[in-house]
N, C-alpha and C positions, 0 to 999 in steps of 0.2 A: 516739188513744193508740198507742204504740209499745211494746210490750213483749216481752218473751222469756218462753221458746221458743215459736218457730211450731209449730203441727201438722204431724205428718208427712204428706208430700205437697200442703203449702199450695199458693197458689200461686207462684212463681218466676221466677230472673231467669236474665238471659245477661251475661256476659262477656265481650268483644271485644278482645283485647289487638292493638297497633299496635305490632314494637317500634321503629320507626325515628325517630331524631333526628339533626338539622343536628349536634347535636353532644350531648356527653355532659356534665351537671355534674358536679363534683366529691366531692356529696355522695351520688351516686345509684346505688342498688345495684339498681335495676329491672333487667326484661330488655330493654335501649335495645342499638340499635347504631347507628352514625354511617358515614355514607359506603355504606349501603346502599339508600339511596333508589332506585335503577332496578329495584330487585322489588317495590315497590310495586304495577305492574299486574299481577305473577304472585300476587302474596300477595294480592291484594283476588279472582282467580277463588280462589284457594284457599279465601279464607273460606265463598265463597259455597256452594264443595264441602263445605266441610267443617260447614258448619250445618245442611244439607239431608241428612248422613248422620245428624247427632245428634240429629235431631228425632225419629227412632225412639226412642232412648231417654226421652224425657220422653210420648209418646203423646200425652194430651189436657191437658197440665196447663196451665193458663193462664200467659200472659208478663208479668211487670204492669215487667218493668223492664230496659230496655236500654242496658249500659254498653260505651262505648269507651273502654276507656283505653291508657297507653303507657308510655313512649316518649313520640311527640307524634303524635295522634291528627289534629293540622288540620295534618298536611302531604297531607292526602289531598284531592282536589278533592271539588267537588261533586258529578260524575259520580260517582268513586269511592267517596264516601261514599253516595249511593243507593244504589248496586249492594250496599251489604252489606249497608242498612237492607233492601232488596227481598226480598233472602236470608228474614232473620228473617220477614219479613212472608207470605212465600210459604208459609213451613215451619214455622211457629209459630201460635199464637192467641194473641196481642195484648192482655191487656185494655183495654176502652174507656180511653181514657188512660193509656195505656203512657206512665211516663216514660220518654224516650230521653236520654240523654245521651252528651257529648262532652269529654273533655280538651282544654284549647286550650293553645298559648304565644301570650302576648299579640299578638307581633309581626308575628303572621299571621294576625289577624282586620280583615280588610279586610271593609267591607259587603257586597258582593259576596259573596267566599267565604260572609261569614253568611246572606246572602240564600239562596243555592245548599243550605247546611244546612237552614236551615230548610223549606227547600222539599221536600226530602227526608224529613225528618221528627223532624229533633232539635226538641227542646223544652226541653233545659236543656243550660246550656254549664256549664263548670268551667275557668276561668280559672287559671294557673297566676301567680299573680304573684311570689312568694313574698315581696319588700320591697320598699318604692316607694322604699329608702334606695337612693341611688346607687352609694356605698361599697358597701353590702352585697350589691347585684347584681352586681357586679364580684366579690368577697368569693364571694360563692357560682354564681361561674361562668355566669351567666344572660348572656345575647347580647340583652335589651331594653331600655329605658328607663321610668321610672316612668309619664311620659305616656302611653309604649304600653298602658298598661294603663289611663288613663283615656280614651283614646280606642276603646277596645276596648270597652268599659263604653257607650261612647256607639251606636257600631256595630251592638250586641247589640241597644239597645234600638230603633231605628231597622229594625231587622231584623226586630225584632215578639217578640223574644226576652223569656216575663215572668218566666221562673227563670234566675238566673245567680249562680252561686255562684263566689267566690275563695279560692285558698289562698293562704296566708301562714306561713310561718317566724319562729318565736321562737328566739334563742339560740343566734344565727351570733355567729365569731369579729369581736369591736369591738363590737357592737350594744349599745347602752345602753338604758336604759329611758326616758329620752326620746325615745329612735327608735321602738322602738318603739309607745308614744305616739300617735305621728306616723300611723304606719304607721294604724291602726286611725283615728287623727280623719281622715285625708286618705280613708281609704277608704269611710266613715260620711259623708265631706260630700262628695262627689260629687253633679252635677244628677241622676245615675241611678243609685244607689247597688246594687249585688248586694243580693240578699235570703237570702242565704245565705253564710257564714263556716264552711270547714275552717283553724284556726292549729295549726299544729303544731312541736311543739319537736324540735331539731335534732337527732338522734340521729347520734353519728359509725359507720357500720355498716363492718365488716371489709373489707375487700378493695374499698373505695375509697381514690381519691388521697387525699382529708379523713383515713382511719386513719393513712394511709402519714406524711404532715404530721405527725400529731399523735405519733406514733410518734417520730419523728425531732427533737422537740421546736422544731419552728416553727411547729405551728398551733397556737393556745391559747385553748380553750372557755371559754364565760360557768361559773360552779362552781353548783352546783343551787340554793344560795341565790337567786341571780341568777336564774336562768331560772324558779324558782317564784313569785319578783316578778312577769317579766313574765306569765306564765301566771294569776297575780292580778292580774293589770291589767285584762289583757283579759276576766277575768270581771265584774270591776266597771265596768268600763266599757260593755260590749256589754248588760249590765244595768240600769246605767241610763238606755240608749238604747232600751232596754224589745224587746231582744231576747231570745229564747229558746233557754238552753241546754240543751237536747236530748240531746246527748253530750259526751263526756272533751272531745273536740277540735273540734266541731261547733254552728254557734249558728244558728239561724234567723230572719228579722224575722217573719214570722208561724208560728204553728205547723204549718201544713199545708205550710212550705216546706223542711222537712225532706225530704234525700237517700233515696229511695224503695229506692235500689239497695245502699246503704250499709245501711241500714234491715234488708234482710235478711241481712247480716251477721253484725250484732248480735242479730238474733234466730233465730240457728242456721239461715237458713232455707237452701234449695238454689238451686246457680245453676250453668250449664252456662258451662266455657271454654271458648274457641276462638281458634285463635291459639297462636302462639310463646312460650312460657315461659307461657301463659294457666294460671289453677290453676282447679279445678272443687270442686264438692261436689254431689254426689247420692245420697240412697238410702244415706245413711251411709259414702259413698265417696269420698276426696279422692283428685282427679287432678292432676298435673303436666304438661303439654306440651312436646314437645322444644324447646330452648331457641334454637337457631342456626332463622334464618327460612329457611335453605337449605334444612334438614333433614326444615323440618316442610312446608314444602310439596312436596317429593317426596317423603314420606310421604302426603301428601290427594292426589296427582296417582297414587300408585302403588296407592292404596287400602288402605295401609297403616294403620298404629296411630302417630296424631299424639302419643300418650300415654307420655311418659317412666318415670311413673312413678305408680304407685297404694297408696292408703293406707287400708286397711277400719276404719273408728273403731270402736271397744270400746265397751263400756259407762262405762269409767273416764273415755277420753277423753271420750265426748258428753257425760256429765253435765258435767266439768269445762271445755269449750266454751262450754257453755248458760252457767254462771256467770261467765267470762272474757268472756264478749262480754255477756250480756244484764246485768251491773253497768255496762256502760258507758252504757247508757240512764237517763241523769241525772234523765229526768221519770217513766217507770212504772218501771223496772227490770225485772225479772222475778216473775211473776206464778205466785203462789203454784198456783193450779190448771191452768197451761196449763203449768207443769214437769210436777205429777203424771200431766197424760196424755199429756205428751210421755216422759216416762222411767218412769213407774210405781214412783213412789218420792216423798214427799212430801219438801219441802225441810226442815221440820223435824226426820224420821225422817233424813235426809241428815246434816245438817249443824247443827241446832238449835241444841246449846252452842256452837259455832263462832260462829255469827250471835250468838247474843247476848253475847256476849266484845265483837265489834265493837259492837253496839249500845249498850251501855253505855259505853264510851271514844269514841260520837260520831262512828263512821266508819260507822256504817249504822244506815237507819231502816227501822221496819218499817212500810207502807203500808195500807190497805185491800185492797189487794189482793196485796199479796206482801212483797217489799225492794226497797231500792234503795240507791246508796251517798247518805251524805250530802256536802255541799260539801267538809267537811274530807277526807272517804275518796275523792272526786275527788285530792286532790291525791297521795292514798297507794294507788292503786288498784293498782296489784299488789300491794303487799302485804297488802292486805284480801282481795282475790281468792285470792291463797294459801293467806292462814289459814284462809278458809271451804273451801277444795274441799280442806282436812287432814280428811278424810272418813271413813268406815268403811264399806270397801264392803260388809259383810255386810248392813246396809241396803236395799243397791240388791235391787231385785226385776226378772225380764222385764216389760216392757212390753207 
């Protein structure tokens, strides 16, 4: 079961941000930068300083999940990707089966590189593919070809790799819903198929080229009718290929191959960043990390504060967190008694006539053990999460 909220001081994850890319998509408002690859070997000792200072702060808590993302995380060799697993491994406690994972771009999983990973000690990749449509890679600035990604796929498994997850993009400009289609049958019939699906729908975010486009009236978006097509395709589809949807955006072929690191996300729980533009939560405290990689690794070399910027959540915010993330777990939702002793406030005392408003118009069910949304409130999920966390905090009680 996956459900929200964690206990305070569960156990917990790490965060790895990588931000360097061959180059920048159009759609991508991450902290990427291109043309910075020669600090790579200065920023991989920096990790290594700078994880060995933060492990003060977490003391004994166990590790159960280690993520590297980016940017693109497999431009890093295999040397260099040890040396930061090493870090964690030196300055952390590990639980027995740490998931490790790794952001890939298809074009640079050669067996080799994968061999060298694994060897190191990832155990689950994440595959960027985003459409095996031609057009649409092109369309959305991607530098590989549809192959690459089923030869990556073959690569992974030859490498010994048995979790490999792909994302995917719904509702780039031209995309039909016979692409689609496509996209999800070509990637279901694979010899070696991922067991694991993040698709996610195109959001045009500010202060990329895609707003600047779209601004200027030359890029022109699928309109929400369309994109909630395909967002229903892919549920009925991945359904009745007897997959499991787990989250809003997330489907699993067995149930235990759900994203571990994601997982605690959605379940309020804590995870240390590190790294350039890396975001943290701990102990009720959201961190930011200086954004430019120059900045922040002579900050870890000067023994300085890698740390931009800090944000102390409130009572308003955590409660309203715990619902905005833990509705998003499609199978338990959030779990009526692991709120109360996480916030010291029962959900019904919260929010009762809220929930049942939605419950009756069929965008939330109430469980055996708590809520969760229902299919239809999948597809309205912000705005059901809003009407439920329209709250009265004279309700909320200390913890």
């Amino acid at each position: 079961m996956i459900f929200a909220p964690l206990p305070r001081h569960a156990p917990m994850g790490i965060y790895i941000h990588i931000p360097f890319c061959s180059h920048i998509c159009p759609y991508c408002d991450f902290t990427t930068y291109a043309g910075k690859e020669s600090l790579i070997p200065r920023y991989v000792d920096g990790l290594a300083r700078d994880l060995a200072r933060q492990a003060q702060s977490v003391q004994d808590r166990e590790i159960v999940s280690v993520f590297i993302g980016g940017g693109t995380p497999s431009l890093l060799d295999g040397d260099q990707m040890r040396a930061v697993l090493d870090a964690c491994r030196d300055n952390f406690t590990l639980a027995p089966g740490c998931e490790i994972s790794v952001e890939t771009n298809p074009n640079s999983l050669t067996q080799p590189l994968l061999t060298a990973y694994r060897d190191a000690g990832i155990n689950r990749l994440s595959i960027g593919a985003q459409t095996m449509d031609r057009r649409g890679l092109r369309r959305l600035g991607r530098h590989h070809e549809s192959d690459d990604v089923l030869v990556a796929l073959e690569n992974a498994h030859a490498a010994g790799f048995e979790r490999v997850s792909v994302d995917a993009i719904f509702g780039w400009p031209g995309q039909s819903l016979d692409i689609w289609k496509q996209d999800l049958e070509t990637l279901l019939g694979t010899p070696h198929p991922p067991n694991h699906l993040s698709l996610y729908s195109l959001i045009v975010e500010p202060g990329t080229p895609f707003a600047d486009a779209q601004a200027r009236g030359i890029l022109h978006m699928p309109d929400d009718d369309a994109t909630a097509d395909m967002y229903e395709l892919a549920i009925d589809t991945l359904r009745d290929a007897g997959w499991t949807h787990y989250e809003i955006a997330n489907w699993s072929w067995h149930p235990g191959d759900y994203s571990r690191h994601n997982a605690l996300y959605w379940q309020h729980g804590d995870y240390l960043g590190a790294g350039a533009g890396a975001h943290g939560h701990l102990d009720g405290v959201r961190t930011m990390s200086h954004l430019l990689p120059e900045r922040w690794c002579e900050a870890v070399e000067n023994d300085g504060d890698t740390v931009s910027n800090r944000e102390s959540i409130d009572v308003r915010n955590g409660l309203t967190e715990t619902f905005l993330m833990g509705l998003r777990l499609l199978q338990d939702g959030i779990s009526a008694d692991a709120f109360e002793r996480r916030h010291g406030v029962t959900i019904e005392e919260l929010s009762g006539p809220n929930i049942d408003a939605m419950v009756a118009t069929g965008l939330v069910e109430r469980t055996d053990s708590g809520i969760r949304l229902a299919q239809r409130g999948a597809m309205l999920a912000n705005d059901v999460i809003a009407r439920i966390t329209e709250f009265d905090m004279a309700a909320a009680r200390s913890p």
